[in-house]
mmJSON file of the N, C-alpha and C atoms, coordinates in Angstrom:
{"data_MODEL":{"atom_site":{
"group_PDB":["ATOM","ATOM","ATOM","ATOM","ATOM","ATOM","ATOM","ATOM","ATOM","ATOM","ATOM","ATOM","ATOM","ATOM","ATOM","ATOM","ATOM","ATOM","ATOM","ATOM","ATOM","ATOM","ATOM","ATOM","ATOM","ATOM","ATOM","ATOM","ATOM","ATOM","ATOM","ATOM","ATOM","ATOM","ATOM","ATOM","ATOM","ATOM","ATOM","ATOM","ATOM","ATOM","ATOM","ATOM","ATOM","ATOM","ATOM","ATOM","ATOM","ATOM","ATOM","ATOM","ATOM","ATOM","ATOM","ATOM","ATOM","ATOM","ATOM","ATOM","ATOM","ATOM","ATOM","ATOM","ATOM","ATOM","ATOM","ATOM","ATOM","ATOM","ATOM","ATOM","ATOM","ATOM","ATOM","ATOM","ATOM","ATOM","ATOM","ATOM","ATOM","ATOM","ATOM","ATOM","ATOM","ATOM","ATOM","ATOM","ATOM","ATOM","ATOM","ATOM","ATOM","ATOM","ATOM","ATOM","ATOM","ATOM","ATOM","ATOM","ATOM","ATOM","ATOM","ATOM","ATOM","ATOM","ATOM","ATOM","ATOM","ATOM","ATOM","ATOM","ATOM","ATOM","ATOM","ATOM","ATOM","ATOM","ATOM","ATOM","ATOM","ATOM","ATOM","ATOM","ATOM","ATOM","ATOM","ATOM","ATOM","ATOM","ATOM","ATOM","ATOM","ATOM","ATOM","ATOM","ATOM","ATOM","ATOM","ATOM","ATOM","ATOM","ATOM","ATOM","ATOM","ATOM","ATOM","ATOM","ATOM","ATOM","ATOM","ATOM","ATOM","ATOM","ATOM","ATOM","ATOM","ATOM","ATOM","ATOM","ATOM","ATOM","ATOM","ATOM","ATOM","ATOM","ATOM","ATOM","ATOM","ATOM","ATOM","ATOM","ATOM","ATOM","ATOM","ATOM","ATOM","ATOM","ATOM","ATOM","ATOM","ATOM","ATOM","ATOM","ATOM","ATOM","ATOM","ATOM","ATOM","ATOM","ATOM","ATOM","ATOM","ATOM","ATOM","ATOM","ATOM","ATOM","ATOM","ATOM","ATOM"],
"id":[1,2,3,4,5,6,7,8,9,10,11,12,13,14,15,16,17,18,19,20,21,22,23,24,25,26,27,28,29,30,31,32,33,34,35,36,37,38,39,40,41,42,43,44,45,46,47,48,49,50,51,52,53,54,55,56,57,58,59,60,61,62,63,64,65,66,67,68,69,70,71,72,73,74,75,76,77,78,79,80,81,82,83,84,85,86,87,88,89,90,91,92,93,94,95,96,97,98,99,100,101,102,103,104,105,106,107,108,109,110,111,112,113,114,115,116,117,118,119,120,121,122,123,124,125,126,127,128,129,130,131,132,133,134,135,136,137,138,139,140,141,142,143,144,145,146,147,148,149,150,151,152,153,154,155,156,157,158,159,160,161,162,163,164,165,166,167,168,169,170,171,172,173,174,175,176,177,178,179,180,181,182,183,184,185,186,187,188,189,190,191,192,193,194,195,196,197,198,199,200,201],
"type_symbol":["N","C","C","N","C","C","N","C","C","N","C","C","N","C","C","N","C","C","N","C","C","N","C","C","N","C","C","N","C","C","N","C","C","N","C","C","N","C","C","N","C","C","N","C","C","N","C","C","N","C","C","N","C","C","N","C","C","N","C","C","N","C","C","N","C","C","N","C","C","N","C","C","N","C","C","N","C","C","N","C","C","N","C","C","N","C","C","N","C","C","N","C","C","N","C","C","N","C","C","N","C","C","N","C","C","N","C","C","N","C","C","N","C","C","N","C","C","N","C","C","N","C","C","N","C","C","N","C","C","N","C","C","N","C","C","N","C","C","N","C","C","N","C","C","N","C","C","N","C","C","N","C","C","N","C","C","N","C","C","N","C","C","N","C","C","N","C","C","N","C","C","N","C","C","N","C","C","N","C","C","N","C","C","N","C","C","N","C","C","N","C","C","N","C","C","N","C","C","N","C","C"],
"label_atom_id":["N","CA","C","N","CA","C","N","CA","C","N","CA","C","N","CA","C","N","CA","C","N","CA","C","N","CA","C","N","CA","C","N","CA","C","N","CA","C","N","CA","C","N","CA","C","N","CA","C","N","CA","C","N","CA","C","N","CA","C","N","CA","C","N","CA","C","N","CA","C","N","CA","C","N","CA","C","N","CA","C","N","CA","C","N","CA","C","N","CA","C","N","CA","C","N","CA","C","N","CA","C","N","CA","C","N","CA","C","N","CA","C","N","CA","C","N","CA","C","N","CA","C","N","CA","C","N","CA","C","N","CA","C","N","CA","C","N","CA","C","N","CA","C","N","CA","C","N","CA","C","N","CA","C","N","CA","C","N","CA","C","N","CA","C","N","CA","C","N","CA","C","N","CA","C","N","CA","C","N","CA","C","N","CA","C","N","CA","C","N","CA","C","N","CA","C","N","CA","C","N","CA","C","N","CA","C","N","CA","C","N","CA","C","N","CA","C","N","CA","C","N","CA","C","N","CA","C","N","CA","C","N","CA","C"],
"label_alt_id":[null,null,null,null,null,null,null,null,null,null,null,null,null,null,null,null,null,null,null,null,null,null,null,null,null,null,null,null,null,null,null,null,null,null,null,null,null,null,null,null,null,null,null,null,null,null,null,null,null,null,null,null,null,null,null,null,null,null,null,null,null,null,null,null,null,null,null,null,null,null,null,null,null,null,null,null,null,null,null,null,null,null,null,null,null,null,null,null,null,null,null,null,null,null,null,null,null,null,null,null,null,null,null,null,null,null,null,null,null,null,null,null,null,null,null,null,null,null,null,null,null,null,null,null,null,null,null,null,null,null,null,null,null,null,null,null,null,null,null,null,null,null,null,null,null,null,null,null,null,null,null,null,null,null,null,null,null,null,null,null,null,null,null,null,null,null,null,null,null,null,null,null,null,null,null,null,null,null,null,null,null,null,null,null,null,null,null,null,null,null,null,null,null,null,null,null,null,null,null,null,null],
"label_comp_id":["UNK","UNK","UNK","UNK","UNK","UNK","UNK","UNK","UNK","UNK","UNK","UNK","UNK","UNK","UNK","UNK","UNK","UNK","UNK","UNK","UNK","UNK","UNK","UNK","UNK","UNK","UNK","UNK","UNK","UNK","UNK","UNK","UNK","UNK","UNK","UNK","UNK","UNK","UNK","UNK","UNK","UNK","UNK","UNK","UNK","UNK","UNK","UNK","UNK","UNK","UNK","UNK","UNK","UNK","UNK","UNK","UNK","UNK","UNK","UNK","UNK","UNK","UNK","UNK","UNK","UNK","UNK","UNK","UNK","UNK","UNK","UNK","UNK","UNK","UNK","UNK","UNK","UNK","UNK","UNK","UNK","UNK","UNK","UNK","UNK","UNK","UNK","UNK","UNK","UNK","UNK","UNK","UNK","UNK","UNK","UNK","UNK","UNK","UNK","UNK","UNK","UNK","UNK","UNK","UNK","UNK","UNK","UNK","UNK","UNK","UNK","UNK","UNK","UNK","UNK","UNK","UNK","UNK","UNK","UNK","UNK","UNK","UNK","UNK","UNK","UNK","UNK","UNK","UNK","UNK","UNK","UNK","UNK","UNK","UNK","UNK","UNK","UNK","UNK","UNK","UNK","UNK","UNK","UNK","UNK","UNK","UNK","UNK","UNK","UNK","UNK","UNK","UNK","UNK","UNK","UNK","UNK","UNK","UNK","UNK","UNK","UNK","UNK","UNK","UNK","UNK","UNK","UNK","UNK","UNK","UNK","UNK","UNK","UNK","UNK","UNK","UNK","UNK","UNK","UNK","UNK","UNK","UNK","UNK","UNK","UNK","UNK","UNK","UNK","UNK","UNK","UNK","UNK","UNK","UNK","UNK","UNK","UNK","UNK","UNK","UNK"],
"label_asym_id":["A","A","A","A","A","A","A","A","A","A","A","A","A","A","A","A","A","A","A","A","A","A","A","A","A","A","A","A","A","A","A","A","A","A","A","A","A","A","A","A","A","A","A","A","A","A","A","A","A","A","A","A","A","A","A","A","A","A","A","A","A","A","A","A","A","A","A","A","A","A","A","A","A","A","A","A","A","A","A","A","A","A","A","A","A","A","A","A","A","A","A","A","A","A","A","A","A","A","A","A","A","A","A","A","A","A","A","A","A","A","A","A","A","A","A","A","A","A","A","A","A","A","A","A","A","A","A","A","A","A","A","A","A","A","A","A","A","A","A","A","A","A","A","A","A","A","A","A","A","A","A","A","A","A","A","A","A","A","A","A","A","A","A","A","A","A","A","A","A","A","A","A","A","A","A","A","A","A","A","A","A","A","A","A","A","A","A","A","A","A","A","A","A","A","A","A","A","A","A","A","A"],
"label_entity_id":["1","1","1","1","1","1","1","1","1","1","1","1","1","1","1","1","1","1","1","1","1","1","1","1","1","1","1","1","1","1","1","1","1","1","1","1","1","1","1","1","1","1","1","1","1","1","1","1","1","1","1","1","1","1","1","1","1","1","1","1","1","1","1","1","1","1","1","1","1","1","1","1","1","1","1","1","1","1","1","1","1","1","1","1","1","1","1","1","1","1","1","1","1","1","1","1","1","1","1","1","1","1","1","1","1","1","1","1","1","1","1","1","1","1","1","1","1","1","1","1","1","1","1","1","1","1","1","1","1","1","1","1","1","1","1","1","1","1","1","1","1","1","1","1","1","1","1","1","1","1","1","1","1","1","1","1","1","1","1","1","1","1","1","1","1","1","1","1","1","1","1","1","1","1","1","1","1","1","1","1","1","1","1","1","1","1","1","1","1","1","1","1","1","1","1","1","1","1","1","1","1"],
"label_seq_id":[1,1,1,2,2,2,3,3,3,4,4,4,5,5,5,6,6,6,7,7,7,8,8,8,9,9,9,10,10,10,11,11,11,12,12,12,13,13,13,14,14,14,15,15,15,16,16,16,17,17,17,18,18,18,19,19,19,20,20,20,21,21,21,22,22,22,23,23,23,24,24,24,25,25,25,26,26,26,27,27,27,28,28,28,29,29,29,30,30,30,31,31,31,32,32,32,33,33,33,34,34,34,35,35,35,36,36,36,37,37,37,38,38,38,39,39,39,40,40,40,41,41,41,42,42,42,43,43,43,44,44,44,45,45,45,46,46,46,47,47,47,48,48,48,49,49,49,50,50,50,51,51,51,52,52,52,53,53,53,54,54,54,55,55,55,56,56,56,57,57,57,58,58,58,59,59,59,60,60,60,61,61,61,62,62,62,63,63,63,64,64,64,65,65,65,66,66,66,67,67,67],
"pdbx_PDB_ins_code":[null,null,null,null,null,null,null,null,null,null,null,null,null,null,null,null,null,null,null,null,null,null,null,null,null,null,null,null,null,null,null,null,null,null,null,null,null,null,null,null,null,null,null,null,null,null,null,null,null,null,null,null,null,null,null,null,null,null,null,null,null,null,null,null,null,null,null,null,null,null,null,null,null,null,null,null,null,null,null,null,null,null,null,null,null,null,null,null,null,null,null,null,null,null,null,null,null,null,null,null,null,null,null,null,null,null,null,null,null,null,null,null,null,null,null,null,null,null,null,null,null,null,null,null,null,null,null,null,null,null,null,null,null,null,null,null,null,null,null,null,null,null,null,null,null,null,null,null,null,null,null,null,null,null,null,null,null,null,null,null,null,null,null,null,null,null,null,null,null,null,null,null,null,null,null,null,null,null,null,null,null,null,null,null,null,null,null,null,null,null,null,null,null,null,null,null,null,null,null,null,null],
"Cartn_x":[-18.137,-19.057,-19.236,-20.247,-20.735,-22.326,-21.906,-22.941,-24.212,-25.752,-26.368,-26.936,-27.37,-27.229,-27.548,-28.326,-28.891,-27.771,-27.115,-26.583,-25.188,-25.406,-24.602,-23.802,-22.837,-21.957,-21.107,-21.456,-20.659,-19.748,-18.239,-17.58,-16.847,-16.531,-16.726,-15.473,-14.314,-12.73,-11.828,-12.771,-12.333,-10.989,-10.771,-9.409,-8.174,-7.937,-6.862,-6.645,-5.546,-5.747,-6.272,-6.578,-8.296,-9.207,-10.16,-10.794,-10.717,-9.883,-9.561,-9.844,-8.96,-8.93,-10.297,-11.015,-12.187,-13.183,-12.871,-13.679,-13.545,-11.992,-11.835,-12.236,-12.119,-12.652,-13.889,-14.978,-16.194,-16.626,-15.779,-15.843,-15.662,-14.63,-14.144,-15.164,-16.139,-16.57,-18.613,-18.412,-19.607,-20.14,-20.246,-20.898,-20.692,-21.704,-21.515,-21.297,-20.337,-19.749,-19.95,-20.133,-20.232,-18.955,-18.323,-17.077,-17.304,-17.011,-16.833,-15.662,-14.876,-13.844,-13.749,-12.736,-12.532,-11.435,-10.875,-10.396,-10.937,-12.299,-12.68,-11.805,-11.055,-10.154,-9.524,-9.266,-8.439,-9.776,-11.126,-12.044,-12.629,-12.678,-13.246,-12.568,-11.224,-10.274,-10.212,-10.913,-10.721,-11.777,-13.361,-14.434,-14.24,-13.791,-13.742,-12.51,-11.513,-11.236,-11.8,-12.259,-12.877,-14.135,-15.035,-15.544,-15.383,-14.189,-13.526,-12.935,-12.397,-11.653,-12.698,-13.47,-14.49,-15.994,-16.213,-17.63,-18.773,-18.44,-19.551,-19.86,-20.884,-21.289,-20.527,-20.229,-19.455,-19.37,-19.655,-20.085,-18.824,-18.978,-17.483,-18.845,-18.123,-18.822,-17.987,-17.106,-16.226,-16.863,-17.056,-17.442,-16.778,-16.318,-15.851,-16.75,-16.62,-17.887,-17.263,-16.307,-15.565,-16.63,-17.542,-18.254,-19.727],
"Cartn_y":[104.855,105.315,106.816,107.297,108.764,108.941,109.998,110.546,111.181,110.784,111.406,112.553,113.952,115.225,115.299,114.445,114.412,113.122,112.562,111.385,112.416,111.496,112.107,111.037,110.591,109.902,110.505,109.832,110.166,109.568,110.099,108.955,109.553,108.145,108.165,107.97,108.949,108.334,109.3,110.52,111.084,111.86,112.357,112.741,112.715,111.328,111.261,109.859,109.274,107.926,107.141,106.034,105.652,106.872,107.082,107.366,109.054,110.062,110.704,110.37,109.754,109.015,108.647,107.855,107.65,109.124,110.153,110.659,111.993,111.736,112.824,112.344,110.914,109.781,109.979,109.957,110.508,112.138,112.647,114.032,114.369,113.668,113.537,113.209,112.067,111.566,112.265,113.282,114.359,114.101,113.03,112.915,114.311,114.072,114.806,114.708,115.718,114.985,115.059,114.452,114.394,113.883,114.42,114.047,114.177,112.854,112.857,112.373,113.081,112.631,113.312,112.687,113.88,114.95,115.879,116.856,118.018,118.5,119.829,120.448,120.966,121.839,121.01,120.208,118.752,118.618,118.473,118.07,119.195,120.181,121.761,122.399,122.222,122.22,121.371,120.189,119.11,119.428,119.735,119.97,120.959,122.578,123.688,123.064,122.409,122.111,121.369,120.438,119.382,119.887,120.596,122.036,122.702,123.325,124.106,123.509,122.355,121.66,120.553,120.201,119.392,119.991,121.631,121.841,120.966,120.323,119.32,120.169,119.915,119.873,119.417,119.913,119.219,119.589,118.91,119.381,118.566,119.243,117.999,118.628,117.892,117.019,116.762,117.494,116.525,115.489,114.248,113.409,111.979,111.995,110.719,109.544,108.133,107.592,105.87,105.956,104.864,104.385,105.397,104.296,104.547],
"Cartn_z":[78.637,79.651,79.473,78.907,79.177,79.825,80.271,81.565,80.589,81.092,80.655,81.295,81.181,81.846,83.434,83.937,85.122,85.995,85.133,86.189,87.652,88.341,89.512,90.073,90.911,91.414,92.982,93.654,95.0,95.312,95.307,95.927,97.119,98.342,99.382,99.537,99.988,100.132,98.758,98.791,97.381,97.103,98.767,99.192,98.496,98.231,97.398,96.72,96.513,95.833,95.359,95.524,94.216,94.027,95.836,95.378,94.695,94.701,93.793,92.43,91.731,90.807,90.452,91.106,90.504,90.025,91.383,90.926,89.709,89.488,87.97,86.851,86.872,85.681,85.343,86.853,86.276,85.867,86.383,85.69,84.466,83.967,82.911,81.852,82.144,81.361,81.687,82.077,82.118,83.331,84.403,85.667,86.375,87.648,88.353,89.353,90.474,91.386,92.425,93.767,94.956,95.863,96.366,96.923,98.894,99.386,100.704,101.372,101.855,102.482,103.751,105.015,106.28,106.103,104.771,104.945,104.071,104.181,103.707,102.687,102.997,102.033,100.971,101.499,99.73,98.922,99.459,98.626,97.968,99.097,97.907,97.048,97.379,95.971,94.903,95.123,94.073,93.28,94.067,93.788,92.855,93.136,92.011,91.144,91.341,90.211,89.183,89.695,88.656,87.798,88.305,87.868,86.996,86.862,85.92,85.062,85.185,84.008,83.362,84.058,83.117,82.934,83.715,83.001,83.928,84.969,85.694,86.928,87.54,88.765,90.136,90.801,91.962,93.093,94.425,95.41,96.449,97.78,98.472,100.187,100.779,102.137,102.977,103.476,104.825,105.65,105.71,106.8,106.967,108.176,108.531,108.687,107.689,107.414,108.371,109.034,109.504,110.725,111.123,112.329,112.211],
"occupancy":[1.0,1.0,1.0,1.0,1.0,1.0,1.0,1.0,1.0,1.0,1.0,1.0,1.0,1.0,1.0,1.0,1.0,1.0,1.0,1.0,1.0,1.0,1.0,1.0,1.0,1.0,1.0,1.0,1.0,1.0,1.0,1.0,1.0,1.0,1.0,1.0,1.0,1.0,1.0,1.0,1.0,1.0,1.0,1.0,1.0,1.0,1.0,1.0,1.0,1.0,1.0,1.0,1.0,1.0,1.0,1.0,1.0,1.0,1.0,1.0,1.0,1.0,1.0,1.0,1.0,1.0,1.0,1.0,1.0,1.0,1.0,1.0,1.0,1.0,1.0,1.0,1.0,1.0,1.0,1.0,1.0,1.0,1.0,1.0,1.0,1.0,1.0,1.0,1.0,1.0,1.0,1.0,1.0,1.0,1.0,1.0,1.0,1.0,1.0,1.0,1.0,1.0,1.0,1.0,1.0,1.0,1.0,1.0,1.0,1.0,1.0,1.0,1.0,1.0,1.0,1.0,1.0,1.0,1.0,1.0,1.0,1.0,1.0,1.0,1.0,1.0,1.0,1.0,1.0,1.0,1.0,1.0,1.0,1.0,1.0,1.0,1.0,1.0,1.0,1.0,1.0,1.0,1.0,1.0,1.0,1.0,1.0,1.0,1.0,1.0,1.0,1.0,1.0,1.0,1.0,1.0,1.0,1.0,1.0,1.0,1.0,1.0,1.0,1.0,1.0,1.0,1.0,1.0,1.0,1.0,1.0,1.0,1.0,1.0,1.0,1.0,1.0,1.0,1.0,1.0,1.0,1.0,1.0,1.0,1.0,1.0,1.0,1.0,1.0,1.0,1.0,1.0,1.0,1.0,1.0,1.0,1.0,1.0,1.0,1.0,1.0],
"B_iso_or_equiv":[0.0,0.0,0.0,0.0,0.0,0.0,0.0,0.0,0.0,0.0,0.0,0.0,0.0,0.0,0.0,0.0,0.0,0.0,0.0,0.0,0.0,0.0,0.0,0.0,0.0,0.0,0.0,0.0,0.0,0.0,0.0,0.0,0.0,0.0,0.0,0.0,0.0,0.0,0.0,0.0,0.0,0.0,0.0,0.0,0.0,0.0,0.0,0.0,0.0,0.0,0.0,0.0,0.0,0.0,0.0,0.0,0.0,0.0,0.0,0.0,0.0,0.0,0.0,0.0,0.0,0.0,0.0,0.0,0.0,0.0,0.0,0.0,0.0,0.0,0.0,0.0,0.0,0.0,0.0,0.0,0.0,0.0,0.0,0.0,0.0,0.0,0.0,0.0,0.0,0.0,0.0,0.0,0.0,0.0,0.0,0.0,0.0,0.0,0.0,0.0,0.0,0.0,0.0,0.0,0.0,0.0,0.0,0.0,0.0,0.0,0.0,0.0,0.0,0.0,0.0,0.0,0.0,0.0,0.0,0.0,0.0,0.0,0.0,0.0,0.0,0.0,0.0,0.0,0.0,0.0,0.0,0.0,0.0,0.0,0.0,0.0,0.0,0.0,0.0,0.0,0.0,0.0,0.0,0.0,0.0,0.0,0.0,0.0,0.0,0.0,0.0,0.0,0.0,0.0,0.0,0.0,0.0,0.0,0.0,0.0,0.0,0.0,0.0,0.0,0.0,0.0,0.0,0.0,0.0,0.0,0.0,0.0,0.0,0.0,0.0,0.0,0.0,0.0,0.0,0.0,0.0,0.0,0.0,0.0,0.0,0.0,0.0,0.0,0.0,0.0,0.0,0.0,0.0,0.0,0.0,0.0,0.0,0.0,0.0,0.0,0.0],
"pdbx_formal_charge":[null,null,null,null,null,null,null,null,null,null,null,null,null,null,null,null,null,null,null,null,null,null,null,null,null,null,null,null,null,null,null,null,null,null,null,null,null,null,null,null,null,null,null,null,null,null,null,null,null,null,null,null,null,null,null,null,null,null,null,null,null,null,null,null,null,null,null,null,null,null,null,null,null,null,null,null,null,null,null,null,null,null,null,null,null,null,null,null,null,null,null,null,null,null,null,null,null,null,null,null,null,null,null,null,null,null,null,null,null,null,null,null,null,null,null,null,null,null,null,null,null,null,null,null,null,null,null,null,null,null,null,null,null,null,null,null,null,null,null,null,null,null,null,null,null,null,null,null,null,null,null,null,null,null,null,null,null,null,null,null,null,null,null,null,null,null,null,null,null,null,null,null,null,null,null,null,null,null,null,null,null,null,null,null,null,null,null,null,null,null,null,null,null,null,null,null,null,null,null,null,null],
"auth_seq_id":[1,1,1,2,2,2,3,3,3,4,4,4,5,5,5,6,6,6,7,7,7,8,8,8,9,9,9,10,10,10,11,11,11,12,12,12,13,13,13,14,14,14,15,15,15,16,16,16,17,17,17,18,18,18,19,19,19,20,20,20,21,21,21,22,22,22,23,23,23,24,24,24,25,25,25,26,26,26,27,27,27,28,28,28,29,29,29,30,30,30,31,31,31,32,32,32,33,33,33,34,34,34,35,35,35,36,36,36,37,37,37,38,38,38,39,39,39,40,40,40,41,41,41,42,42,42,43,43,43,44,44,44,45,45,45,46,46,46,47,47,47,48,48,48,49,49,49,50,50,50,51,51,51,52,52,52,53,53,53,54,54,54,55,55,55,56,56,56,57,57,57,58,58,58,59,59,59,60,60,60,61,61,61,62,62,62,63,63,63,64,64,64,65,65,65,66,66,66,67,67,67],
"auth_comp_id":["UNK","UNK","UNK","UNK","UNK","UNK","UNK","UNK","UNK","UNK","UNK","UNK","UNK","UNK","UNK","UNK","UNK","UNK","UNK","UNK","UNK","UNK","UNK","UNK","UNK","UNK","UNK","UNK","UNK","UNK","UNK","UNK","UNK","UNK","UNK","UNK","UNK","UNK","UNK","UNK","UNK","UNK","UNK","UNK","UNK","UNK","UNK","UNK","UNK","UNK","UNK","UNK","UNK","UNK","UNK","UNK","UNK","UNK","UNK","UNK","UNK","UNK","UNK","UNK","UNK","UNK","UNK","UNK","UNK","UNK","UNK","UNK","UNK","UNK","UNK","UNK","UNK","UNK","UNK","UNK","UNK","UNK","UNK","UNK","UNK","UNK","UNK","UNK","UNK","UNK","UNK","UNK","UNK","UNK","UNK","UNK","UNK","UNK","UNK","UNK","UNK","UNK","UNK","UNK","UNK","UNK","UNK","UNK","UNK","UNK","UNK","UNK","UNK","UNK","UNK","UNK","UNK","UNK","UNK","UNK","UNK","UNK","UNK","UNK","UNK","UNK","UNK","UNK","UNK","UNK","UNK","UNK","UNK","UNK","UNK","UNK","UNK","UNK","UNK","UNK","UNK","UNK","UNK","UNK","UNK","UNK","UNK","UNK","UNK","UNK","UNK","UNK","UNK","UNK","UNK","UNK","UNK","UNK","UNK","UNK","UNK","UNK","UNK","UNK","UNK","UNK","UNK","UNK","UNK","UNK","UNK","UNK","UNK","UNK","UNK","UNK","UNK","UNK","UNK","UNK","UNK","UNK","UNK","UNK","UNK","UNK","UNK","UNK","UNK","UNK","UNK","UNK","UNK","UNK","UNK","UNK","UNK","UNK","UNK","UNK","UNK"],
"auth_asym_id":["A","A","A","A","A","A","A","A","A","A","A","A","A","A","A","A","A","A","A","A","A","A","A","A","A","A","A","A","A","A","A","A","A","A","A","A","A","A","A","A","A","A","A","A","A","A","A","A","A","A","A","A","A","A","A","A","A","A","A","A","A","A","A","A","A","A","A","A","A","A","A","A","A","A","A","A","A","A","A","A","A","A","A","A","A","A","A","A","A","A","A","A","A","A","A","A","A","A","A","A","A","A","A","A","A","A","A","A","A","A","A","A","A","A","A","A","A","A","A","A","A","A","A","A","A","A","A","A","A","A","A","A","A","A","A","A","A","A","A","A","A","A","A","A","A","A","A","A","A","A","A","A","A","A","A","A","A","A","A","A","A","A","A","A","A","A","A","A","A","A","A","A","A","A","A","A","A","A","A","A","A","A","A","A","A","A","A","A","A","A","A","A","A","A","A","A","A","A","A","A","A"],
"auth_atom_id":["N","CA","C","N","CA","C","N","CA","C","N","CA","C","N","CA","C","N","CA","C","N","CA","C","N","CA","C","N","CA","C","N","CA","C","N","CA","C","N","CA","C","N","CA","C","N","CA","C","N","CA","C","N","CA","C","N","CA","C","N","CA","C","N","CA","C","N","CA","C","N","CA","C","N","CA","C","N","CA","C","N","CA","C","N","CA","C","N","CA","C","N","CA","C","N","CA","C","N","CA","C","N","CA","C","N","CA","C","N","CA","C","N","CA","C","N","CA","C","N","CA","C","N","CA","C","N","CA","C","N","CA","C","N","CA","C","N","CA","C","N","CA","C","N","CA","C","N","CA","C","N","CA","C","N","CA","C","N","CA","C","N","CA","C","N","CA","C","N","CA","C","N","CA","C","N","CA","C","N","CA","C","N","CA","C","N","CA","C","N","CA","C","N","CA","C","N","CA","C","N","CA","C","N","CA","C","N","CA","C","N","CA","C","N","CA","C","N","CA","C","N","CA","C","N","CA","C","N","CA","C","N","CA","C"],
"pdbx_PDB_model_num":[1,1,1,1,1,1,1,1,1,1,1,1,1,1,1,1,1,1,1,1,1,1,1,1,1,1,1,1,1,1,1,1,1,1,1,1,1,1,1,1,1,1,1,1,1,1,1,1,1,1,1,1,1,1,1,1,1,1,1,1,1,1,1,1,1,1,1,1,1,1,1,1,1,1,1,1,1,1,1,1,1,1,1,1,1,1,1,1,1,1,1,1,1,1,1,1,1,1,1,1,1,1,1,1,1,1,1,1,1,1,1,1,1,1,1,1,1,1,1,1,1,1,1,1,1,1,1,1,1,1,1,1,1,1,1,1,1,1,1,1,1,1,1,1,1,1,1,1,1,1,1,1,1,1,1,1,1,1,1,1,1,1,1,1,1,1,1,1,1,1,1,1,1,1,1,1,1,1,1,1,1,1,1,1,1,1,1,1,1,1,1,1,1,1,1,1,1,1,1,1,1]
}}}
């Protein structure tokens, strides 16, 4: 799976465990990232990291999506 320059990916739960995970995988593999979870600061740190270590796009979103 590689990303072609414009593709993007949001994942929803990015906080930590899967969806973490999912979303360094797509970084990894050139996507770009959209991260939503409810703790701001875990995701804008994940965001400039993932950034810096893979060269992608990445944006984070605090929102609680449970109701």
């Amino acid at each position: 799976m590689t990303a072609a320059s414009d593709d993007v990916v949001v994942v929803v739960g990015a906080g930590e465990g899967v969806g973490a995970s999912v979303a360094r995988r797509f970084a990894r593999e050139g996507y770009a990232v959209g991260l939503v979870a409810r703790n701001q600061e875990r995701i804008g740190a994940m965001a400039a990291g993932l950034a810096e270590e893979y060269g992608v796009a990445a944006a984070s979103r605090a929102a609680d999506v449970t109701d």
